[in-house]
N, CA, C and O atoms as a CHARMM CRD file, in Angstrom:
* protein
*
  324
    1    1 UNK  N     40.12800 -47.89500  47.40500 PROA 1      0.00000
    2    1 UNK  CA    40.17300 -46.56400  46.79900 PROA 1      0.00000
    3    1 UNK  C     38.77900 -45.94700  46.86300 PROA 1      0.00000
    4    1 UNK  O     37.74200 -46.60400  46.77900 PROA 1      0.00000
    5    2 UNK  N     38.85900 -44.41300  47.04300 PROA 2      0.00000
    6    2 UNK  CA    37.40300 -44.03600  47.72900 PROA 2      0.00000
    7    2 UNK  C     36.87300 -43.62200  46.04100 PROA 2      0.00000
    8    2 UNK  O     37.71300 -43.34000  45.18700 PROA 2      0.00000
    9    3 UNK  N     35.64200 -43.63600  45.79300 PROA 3      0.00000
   10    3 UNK  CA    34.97300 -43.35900  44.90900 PROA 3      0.00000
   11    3 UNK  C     35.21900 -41.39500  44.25300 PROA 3      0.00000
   12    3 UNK  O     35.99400 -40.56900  44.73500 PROA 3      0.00000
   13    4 UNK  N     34.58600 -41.26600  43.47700 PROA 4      0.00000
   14    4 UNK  CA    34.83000 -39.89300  43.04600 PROA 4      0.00000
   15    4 UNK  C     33.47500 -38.87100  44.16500 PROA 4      0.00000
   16    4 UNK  O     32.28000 -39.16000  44.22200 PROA 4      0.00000
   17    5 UNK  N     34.09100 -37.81900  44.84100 PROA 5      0.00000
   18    5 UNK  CA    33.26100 -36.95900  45.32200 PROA 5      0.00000
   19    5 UNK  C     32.39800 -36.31300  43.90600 PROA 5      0.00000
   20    5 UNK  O     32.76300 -35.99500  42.77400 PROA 5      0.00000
   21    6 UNK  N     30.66600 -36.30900  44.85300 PROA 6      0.00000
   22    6 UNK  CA    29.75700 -35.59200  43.83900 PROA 6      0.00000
   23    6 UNK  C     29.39900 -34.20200  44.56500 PROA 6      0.00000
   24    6 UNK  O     29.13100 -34.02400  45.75300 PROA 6      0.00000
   25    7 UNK  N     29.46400 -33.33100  43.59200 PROA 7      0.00000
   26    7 UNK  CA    29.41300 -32.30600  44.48700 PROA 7      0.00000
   27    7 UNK  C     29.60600 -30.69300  43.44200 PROA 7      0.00000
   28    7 UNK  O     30.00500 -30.66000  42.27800 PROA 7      0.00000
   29    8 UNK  N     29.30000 -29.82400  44.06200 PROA 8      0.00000
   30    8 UNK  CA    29.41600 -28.90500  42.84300 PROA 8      0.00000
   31    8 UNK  C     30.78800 -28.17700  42.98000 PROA 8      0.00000
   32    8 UNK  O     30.92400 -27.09100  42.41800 PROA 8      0.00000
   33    9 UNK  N     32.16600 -28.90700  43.95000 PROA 9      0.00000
   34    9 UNK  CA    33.26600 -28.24000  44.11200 PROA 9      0.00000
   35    9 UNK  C     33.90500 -29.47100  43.23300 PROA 9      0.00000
   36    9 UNK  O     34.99900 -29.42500  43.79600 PROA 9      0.00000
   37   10 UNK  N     34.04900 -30.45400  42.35700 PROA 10     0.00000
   38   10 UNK  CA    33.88500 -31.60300  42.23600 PROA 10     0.00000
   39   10 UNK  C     34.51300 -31.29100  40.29700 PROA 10     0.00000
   40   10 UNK  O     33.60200 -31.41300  39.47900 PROA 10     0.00000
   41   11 UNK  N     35.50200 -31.03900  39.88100 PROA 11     0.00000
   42   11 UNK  CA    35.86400 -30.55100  38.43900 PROA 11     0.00000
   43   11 UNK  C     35.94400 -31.71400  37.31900 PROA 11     0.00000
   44   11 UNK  O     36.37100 -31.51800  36.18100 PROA 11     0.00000
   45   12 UNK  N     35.47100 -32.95500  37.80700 PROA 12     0.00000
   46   12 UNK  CA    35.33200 -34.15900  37.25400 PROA 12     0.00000
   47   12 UNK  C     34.19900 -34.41400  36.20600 PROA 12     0.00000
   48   12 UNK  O     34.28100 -35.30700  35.36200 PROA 12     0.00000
   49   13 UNK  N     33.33600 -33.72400  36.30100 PROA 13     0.00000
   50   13 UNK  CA    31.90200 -33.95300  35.86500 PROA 13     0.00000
   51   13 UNK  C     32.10000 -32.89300  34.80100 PROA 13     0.00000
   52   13 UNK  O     32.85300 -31.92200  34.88100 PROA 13     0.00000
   53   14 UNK  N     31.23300 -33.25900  33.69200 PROA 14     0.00000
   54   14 UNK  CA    31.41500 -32.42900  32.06700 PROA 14     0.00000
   55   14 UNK  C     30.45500 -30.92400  32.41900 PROA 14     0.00000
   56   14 UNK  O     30.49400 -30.03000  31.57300 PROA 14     0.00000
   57   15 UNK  N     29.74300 -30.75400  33.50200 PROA 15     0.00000
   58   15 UNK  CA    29.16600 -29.20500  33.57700 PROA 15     0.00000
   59   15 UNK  C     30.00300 -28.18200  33.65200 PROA 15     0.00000
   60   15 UNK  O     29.29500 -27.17800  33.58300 PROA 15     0.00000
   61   16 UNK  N     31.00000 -27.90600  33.74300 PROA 16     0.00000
   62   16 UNK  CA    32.39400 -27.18800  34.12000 PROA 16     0.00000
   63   16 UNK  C     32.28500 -25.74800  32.92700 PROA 16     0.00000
   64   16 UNK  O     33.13000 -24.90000  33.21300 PROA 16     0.00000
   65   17 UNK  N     31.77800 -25.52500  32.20900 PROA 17     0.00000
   66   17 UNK  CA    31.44500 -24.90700  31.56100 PROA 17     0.00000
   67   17 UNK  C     30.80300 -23.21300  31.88000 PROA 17     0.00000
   68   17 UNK  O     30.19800 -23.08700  32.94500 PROA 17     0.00000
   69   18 UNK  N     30.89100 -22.37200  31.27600 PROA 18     0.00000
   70   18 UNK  CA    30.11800 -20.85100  31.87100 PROA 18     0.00000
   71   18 UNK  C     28.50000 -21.53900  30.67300 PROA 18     0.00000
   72   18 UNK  O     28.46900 -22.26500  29.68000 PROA 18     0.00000
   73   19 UNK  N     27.27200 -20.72000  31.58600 PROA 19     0.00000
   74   19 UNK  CA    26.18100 -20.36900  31.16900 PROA 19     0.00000
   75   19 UNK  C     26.07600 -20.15400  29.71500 PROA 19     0.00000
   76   19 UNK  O     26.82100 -19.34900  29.15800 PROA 19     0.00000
   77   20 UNK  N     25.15100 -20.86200  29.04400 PROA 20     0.00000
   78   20 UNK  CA    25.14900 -21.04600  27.35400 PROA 20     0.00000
   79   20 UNK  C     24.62900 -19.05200  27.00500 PROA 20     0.00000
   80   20 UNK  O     23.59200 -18.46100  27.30400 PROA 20     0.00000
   81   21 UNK  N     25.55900 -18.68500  26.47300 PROA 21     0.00000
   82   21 UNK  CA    24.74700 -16.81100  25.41400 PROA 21     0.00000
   83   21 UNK  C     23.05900 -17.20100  24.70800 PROA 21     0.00000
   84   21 UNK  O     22.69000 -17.87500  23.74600 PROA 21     0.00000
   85   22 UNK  N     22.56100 -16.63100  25.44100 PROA 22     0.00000
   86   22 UNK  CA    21.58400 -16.58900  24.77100 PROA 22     0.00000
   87   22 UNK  C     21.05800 -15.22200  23.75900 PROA 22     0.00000
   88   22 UNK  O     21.14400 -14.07300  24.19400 PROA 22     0.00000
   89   23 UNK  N     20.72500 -15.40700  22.91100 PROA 23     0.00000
   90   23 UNK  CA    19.67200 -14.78800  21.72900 PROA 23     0.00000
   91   23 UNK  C     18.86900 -13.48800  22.19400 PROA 23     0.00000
   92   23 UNK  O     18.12600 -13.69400  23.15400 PROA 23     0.00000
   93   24 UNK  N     18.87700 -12.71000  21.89300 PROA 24     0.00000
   94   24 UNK  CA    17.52000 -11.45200  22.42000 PROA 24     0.00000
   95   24 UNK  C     16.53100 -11.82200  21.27200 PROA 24     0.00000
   96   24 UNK  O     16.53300 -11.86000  20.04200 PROA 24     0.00000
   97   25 UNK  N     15.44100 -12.15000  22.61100 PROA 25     0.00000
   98   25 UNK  CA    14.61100 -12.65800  21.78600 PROA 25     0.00000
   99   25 UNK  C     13.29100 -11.76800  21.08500 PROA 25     0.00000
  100   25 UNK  O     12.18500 -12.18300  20.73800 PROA 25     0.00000
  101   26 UNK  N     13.89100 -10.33700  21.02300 PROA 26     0.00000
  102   26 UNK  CA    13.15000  -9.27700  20.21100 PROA 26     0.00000
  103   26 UNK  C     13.79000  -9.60300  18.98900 PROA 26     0.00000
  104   26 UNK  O     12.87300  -9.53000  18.17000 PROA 26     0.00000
  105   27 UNK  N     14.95600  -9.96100  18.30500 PROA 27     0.00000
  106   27 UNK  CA    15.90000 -10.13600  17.46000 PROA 27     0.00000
  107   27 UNK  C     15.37900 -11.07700  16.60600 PROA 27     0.00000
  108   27 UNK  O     15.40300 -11.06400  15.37500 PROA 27     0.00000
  109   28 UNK  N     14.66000 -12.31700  17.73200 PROA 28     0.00000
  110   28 UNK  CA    14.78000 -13.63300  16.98000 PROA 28     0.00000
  111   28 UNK  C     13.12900 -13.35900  16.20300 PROA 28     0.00000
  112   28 UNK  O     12.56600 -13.99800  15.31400 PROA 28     0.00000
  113   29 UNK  N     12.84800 -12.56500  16.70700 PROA 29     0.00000
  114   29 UNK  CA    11.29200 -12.60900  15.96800 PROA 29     0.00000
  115   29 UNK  C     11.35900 -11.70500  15.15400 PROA 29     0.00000
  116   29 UNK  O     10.33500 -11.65800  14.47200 PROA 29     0.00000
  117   30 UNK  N     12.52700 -10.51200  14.75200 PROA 30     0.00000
  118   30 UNK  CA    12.08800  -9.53200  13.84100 PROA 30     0.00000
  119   30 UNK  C     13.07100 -10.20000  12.64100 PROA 30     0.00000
  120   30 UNK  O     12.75700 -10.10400  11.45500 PROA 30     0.00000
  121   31 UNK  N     14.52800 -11.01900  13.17500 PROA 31     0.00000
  122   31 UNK  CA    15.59200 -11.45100  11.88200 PROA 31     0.00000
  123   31 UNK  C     15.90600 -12.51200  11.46800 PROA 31     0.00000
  124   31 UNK  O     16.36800 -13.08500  12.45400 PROA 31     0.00000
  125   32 UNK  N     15.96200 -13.16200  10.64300 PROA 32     0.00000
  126   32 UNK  CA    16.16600 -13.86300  10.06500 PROA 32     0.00000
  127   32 UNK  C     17.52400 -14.20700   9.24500 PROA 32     0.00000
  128   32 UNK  O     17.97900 -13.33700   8.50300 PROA 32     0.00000
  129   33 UNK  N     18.03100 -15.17700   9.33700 PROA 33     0.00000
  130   33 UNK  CA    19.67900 -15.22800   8.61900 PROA 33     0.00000
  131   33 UNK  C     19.33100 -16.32200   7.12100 PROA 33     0.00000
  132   33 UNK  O     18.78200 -17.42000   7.02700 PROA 33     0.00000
  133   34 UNK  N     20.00500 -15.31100   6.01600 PROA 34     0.00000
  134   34 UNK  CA    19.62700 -16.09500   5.25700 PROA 34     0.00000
  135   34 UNK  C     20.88200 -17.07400   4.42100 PROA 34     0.00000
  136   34 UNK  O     21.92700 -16.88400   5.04300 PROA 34     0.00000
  137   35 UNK  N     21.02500 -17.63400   3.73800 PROA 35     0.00000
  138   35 UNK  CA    21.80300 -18.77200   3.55600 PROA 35     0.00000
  139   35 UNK  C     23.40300 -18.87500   3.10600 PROA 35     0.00000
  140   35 UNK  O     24.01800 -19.93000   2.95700 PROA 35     0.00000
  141   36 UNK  N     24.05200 -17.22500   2.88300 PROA 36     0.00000
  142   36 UNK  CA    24.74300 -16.60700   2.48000 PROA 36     0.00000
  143   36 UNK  C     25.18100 -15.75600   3.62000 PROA 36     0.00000
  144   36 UNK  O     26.30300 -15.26800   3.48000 PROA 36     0.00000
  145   37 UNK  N     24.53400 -15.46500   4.73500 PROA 37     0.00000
  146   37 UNK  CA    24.75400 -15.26100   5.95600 PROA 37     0.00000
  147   37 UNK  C     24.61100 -13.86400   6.05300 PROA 37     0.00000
  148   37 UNK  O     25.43700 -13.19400   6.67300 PROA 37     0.00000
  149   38 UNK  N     23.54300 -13.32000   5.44200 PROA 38     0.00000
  150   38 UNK  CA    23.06700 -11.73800   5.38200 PROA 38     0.00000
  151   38 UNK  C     21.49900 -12.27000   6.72900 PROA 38     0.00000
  152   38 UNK  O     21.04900 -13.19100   7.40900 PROA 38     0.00000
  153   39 UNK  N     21.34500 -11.14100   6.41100 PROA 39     0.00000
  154   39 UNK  CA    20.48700 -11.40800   7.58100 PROA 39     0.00000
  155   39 UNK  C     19.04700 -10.00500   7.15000 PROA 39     0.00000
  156   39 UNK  O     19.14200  -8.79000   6.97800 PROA 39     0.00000
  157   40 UNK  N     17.82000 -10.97900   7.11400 PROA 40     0.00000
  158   40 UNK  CA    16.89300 -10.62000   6.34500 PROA 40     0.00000
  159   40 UNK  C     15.99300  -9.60900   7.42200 PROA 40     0.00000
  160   40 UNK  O     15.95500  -9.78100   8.64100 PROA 40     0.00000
  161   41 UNK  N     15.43400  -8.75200   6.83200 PROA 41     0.00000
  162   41 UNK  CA    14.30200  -7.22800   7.59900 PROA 41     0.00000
  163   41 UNK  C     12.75900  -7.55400   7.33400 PROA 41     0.00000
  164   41 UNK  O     12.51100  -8.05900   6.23900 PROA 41     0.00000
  165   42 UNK  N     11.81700  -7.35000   8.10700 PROA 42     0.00000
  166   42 UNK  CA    10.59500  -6.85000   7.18900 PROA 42     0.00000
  167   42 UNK  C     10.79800  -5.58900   7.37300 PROA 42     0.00000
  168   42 UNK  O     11.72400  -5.19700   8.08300 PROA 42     0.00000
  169   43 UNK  N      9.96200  -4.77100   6.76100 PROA 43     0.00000
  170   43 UNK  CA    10.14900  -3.33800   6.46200 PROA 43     0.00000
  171   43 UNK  C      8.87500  -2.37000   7.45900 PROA 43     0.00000
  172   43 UNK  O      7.86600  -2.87100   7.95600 PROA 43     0.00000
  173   44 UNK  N      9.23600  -1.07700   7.53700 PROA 44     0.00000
  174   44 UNK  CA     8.18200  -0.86200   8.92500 PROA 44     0.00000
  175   44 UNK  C      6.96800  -0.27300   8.29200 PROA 44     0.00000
  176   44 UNK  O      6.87400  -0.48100   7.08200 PROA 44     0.00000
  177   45 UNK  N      5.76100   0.60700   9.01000 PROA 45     0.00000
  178   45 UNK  CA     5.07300   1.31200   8.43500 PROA 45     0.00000
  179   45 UNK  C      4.57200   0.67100   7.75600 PROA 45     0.00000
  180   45 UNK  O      4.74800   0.98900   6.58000 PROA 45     0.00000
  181   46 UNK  N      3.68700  -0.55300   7.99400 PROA 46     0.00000
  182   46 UNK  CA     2.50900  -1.83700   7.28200 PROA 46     0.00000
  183   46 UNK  C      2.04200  -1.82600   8.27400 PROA 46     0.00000
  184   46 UNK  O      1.90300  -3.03900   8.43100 PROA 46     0.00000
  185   47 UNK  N      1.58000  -1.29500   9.31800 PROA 47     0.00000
  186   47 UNK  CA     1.26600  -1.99800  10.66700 PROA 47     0.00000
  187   47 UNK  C     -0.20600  -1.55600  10.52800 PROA 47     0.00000
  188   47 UNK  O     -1.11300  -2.33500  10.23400 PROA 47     0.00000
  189   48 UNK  N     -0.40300   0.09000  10.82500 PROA 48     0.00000
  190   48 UNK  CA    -1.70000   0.70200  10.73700 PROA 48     0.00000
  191   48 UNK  C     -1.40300   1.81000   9.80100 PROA 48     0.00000
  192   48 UNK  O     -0.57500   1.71400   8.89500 PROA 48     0.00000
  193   49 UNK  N     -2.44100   3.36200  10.17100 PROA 49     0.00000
  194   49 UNK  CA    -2.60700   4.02200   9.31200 PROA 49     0.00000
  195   49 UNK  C     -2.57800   3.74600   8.27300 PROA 49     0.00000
  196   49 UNK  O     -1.80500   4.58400   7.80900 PROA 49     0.00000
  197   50 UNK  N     -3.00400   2.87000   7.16100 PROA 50     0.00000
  198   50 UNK  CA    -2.61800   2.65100   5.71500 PROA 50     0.00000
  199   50 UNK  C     -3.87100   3.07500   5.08700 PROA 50     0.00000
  200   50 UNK  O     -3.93900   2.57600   3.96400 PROA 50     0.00000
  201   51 UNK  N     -4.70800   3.66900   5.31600 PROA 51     0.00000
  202   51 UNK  CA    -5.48600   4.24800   4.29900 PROA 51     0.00000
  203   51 UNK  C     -5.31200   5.54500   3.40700 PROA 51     0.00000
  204   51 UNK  O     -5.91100   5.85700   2.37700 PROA 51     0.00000
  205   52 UNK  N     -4.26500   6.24600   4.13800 PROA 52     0.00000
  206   52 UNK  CA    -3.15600   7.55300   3.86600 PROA 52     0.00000
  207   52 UNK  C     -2.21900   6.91300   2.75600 PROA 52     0.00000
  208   52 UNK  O     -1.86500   7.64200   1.82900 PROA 52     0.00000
  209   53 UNK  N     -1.85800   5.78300   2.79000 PROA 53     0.00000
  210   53 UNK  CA    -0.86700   5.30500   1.87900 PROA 53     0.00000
  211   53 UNK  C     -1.21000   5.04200   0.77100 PROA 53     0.00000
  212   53 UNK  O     -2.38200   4.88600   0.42800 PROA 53     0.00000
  213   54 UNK  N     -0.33600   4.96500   0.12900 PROA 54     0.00000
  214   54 UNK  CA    -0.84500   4.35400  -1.61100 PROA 54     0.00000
  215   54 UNK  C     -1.14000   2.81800  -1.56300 PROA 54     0.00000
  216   54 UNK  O     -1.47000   2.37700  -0.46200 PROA 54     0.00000
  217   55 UNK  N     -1.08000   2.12000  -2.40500 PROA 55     0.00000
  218   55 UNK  CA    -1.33500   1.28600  -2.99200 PROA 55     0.00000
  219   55 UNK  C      0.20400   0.69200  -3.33800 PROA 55     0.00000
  220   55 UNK  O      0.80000  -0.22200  -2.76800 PROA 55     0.00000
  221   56 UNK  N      0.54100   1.34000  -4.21500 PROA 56     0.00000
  222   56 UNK  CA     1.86300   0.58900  -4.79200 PROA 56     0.00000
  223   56 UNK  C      2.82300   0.79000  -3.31200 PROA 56     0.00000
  224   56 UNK  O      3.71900  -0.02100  -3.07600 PROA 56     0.00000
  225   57 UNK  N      2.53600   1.94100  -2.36500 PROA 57     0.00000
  226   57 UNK  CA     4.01100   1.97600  -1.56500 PROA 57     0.00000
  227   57 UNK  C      3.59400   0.70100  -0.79800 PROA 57     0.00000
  228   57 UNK  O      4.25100  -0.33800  -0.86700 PROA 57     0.00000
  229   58 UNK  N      2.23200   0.86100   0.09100 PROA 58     0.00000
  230   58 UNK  CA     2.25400  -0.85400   0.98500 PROA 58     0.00000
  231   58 UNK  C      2.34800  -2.07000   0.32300 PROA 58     0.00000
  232   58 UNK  O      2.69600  -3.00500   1.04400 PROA 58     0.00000
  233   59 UNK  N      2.06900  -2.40700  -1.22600 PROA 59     0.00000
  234   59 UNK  CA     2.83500  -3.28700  -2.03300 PROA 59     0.00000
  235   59 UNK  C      4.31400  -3.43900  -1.68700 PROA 59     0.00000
  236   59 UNK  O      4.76400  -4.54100  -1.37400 PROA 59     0.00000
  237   60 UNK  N      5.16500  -2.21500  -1.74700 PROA 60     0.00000
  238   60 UNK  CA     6.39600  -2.14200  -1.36000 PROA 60     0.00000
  239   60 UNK  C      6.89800  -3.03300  -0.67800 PROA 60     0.00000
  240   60 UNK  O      7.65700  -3.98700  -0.85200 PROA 60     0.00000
  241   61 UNK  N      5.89000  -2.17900   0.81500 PROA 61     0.00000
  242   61 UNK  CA     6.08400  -2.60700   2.34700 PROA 61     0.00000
  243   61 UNK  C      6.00900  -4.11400   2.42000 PROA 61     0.00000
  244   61 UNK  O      6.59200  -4.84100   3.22500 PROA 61     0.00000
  245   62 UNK  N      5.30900  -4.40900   1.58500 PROA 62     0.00000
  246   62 UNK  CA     5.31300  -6.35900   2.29300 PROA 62     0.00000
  247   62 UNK  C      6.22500  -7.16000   1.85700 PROA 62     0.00000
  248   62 UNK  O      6.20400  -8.31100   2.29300 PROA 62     0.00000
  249   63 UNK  N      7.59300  -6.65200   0.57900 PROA 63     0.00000
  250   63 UNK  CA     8.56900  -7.65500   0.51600 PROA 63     0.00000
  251   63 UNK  C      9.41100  -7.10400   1.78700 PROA 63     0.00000
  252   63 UNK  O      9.31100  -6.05500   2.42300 PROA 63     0.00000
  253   64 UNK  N     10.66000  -8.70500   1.96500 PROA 64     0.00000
  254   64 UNK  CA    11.55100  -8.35700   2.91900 PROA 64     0.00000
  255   64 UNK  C     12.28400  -7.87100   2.42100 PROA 64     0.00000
  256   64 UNK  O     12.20100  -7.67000   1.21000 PROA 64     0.00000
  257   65 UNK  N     13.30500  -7.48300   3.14700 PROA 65     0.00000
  258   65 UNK  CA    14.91400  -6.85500   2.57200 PROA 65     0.00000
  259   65 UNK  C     15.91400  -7.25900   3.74600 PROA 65     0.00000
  260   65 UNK  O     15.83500  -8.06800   4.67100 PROA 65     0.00000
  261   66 UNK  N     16.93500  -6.31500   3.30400 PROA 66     0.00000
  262   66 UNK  CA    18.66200  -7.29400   3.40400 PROA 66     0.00000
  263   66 UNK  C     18.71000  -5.98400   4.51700 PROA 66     0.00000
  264   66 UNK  O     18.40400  -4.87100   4.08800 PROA 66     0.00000
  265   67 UNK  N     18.99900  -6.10400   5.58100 PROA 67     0.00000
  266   67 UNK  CA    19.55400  -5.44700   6.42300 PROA 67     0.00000
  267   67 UNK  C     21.04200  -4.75400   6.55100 PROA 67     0.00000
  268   67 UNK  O     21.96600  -5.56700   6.55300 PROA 67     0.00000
  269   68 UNK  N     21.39100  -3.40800   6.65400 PROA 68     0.00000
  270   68 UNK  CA    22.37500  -2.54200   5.69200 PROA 68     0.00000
  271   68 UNK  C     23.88100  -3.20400   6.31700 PROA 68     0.00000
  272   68 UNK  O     24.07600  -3.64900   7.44800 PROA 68     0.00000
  273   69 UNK  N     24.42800  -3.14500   5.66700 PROA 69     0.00000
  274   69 UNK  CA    25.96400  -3.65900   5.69300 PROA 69     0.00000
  275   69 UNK  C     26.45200  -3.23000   7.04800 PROA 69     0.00000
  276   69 UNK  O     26.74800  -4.23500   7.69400 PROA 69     0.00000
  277   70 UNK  N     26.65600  -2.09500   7.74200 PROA 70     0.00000
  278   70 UNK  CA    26.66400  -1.22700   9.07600 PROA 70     0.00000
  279   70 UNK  C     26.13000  -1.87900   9.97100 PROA 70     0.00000
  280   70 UNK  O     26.78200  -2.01300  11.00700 PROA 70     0.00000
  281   71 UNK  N     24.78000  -2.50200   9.88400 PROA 71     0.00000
  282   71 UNK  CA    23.93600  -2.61900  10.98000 PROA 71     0.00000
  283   71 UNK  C     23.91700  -4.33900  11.14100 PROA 71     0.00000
  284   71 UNK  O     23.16800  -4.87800  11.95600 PROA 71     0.00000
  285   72 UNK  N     24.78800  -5.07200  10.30400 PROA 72     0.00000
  286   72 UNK  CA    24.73000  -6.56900  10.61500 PROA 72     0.00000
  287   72 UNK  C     25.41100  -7.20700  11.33900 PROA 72     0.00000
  288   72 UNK  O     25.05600  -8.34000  11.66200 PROA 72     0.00000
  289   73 UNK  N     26.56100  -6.66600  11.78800 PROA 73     0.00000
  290   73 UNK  CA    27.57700  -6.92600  12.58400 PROA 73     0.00000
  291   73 UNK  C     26.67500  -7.40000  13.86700 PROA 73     0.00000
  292   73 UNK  O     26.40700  -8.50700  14.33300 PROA 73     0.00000
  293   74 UNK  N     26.30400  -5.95700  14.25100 PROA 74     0.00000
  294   74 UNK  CA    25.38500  -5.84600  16.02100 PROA 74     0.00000
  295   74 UNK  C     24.03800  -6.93100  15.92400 PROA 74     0.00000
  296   74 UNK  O     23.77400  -7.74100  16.81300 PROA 74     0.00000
  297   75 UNK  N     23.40100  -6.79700  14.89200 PROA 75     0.00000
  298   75 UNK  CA    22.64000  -8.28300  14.62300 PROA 75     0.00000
  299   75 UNK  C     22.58700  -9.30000  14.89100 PROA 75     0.00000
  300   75 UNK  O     21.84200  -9.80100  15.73300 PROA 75     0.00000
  301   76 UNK  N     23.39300  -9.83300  14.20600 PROA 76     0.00000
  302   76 UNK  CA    24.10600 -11.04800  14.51200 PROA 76     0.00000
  303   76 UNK  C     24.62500 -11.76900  16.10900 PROA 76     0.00000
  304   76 UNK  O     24.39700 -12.87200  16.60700 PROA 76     0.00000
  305   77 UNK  N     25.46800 -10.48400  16.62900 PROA 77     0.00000
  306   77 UNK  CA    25.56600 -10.36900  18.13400 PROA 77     0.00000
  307   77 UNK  C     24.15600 -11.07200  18.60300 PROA 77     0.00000
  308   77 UNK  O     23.96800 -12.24600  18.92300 PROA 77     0.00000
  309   78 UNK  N     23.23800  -9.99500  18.54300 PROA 78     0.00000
  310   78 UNK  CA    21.97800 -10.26700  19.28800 PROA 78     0.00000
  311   78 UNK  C     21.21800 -11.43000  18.98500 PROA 78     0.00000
  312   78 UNK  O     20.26600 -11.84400  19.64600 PROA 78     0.00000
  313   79 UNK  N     21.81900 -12.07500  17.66200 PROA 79     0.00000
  314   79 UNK  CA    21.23800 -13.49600  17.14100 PROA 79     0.00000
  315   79 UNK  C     22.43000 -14.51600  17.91300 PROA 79     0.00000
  316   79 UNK  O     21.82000 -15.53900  18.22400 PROA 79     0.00000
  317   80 UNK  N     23.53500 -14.61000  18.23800 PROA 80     0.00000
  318   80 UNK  CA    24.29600 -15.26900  18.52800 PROA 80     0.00000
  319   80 UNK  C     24.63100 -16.01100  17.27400 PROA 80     0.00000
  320   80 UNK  O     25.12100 -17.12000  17.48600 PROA 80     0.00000
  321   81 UNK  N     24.48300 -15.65900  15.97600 PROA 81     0.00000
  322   81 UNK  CA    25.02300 -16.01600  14.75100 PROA 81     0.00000
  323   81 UNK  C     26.20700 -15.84000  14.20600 PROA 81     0.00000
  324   81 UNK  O     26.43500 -16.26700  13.07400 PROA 81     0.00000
């Protein structure tokens, strides 16, 4: 009995599979999923110009927040979450 052909026409072998979805990886550095499965923001406008700003608003600016109910769906997509 002849052995199994190796070969990439060959449906024997566990690669048989399509290409793994990957992540946009602008996504993976701005979101975060948090444990309840919301999916966490930093907030914009901390970057520069802040000498124009107050005090208490860039206080504001540096907690995170919850990304709006509307906009988590497509998120997630782009997280593969």
């Amino acid at each position: 009995m002849a052995g199994i052909a190796k070969g990439p026409n060959n449906n024997n072998h566990k690669n048989c599979t399509m290409p793994k979805m990957k992540s946009k990886s602008g996504a993976k550095k701005r979101f975060e999923l948090t444990g309840t499965g919301k999916v966490k923001r930093k907030h914009a406008f901390k970057s520069h110009i802040l000498t124009k700003k107050s005090t208490k608003r860039k206080r504001n600016l540096t907690y995170s927040a919850i990304v709006d109910k509307a906009d988590q769906a497509n998120v997630k997509i782009m997280l593969n979450g």
